[in-house]
C-alpha positions as CSV (number, residue, x, y, z in Angstrom):
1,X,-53.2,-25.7,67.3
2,X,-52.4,-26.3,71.0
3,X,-49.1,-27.7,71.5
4,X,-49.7,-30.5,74.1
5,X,-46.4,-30.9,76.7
6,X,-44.4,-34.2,77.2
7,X,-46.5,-35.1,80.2
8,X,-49.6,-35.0,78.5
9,X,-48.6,-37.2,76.1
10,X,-49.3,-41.0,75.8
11,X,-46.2,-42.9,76.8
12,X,-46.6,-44.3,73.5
13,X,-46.0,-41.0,71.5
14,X,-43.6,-39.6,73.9
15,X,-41.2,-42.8,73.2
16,X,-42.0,-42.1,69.5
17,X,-41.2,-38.7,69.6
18,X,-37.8,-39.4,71.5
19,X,-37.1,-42.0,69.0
20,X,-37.7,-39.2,66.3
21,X,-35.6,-36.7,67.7
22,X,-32.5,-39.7,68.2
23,X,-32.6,-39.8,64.5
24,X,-33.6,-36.5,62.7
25,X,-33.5,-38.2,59.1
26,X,-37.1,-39.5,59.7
27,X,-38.4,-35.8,60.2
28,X,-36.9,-35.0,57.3
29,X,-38.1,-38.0,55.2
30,X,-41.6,-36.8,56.7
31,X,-41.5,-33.5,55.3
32,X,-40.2,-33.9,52.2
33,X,-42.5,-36.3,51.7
34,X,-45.6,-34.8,53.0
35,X,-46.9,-38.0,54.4
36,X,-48.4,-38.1,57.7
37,X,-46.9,-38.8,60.8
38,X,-49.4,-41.1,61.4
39,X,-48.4,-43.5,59.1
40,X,-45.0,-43.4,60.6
41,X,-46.5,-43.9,64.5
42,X,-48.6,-46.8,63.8
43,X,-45.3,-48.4,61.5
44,X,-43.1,-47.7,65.1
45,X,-46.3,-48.7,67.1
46,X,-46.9,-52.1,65.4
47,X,-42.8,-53.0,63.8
48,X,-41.1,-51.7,66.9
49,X,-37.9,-49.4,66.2
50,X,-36.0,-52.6,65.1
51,X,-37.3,-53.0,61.9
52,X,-35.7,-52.9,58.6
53,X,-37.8,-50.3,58.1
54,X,-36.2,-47.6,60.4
55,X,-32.8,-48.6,59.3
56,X,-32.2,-46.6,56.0
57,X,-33.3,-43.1,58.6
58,X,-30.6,-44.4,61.5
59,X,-27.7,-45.5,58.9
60,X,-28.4,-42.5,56.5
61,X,-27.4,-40.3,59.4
62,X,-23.7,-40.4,59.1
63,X,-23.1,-40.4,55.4
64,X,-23.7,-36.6,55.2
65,X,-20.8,-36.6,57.8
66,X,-18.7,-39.1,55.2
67,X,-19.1,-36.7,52.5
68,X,-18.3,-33.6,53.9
69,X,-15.5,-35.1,55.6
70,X,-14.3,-36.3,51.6
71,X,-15.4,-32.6,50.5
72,X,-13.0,-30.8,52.2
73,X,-9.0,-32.7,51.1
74,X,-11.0,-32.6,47.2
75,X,-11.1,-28.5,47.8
76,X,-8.0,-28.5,49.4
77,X,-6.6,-30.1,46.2
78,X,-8.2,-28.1,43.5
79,X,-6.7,-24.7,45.7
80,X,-3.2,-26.5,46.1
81,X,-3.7,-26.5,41.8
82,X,-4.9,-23.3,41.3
83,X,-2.7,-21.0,39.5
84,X,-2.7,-17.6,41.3
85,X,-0.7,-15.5,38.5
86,X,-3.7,-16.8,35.1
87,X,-6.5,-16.2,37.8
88,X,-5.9,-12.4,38.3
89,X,-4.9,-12.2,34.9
90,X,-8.4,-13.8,33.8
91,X,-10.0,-11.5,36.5
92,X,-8.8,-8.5,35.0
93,X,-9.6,-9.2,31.2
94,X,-13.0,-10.0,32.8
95,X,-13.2,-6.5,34.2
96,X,-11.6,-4.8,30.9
97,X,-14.6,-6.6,29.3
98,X,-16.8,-5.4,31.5
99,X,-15.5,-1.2,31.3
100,X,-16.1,-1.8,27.8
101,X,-19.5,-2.7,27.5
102,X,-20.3,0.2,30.0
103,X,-18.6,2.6,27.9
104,X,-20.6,0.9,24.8
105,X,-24.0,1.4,26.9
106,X,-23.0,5.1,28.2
107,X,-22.2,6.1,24.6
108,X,-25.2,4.6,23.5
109,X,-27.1,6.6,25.8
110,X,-25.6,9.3,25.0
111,X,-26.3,8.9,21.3
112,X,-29.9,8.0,22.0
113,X,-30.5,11.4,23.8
114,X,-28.7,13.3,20.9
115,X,-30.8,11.9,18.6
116,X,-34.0,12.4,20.3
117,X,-33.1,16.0,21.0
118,X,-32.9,16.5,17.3
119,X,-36.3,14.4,16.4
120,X,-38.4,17.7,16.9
121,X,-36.9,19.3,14.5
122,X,-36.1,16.8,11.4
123,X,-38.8,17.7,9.6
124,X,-36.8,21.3,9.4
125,X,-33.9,19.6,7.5
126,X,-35.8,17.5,5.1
């Protein structure tokens, strides 16, 4: 596909794609949804960029802003209530858990081989 440049455009689409690129919600409405862009044109075309239509992708825009911005004081107060002292202590029975079960699957190895070693000759022992 040939990507055509802004002055080859139809004033029409080039005011569209401006439009677009003012408020980036609509390109992502578009491709999550998988509709056509056409669909979206002739809506701009015939509606104008006034409609009601437009508003939920130019309003939308700053509530990702309005909940990162209520994100970061929430993290700042569950770090402000985090109990340095029980979370290394809860890190390291985590890791004295975890020696363990290595030391279970390395003696369990170990035990595996012994016993296949031997296999050949169990029938000299019966």
């Amino acid at each position: 596909m040939i990507q055509l440049e802004n002055e080859e455009l139809h004033p029409t689409v080039r005011e569209f794609k401006e439009f677009v690129n003012k408020h980036p919600q609509i390109m992502i409405e578009v491709r999550k949804s998988g509709k056509s862009w056409q669909g979206y044109y002739d809506k701009w075309v015939i509606n104008g960029e006034d409609d009601a239509m437009w508003q939920e992708f130019t309003t939308s825009r700053s509530k990702p802003k309005e909940q990162n911005s209520e994100l970061l004081p929430l993290l700042m107060k569950y770090a402000e209530n985090i109990n340095v002292n029980k979370l290394q202590e809860q890190i390291g029975r985590f890791d004295e858990t975890i020696q363990a079960i290595q030391k279970l699957l390395i003696n369990s190895e170990r035990h595996g081989e012994k016993t296949q070693e031997r296999k050949p000759f169990n029938w000299f022992y019966d």
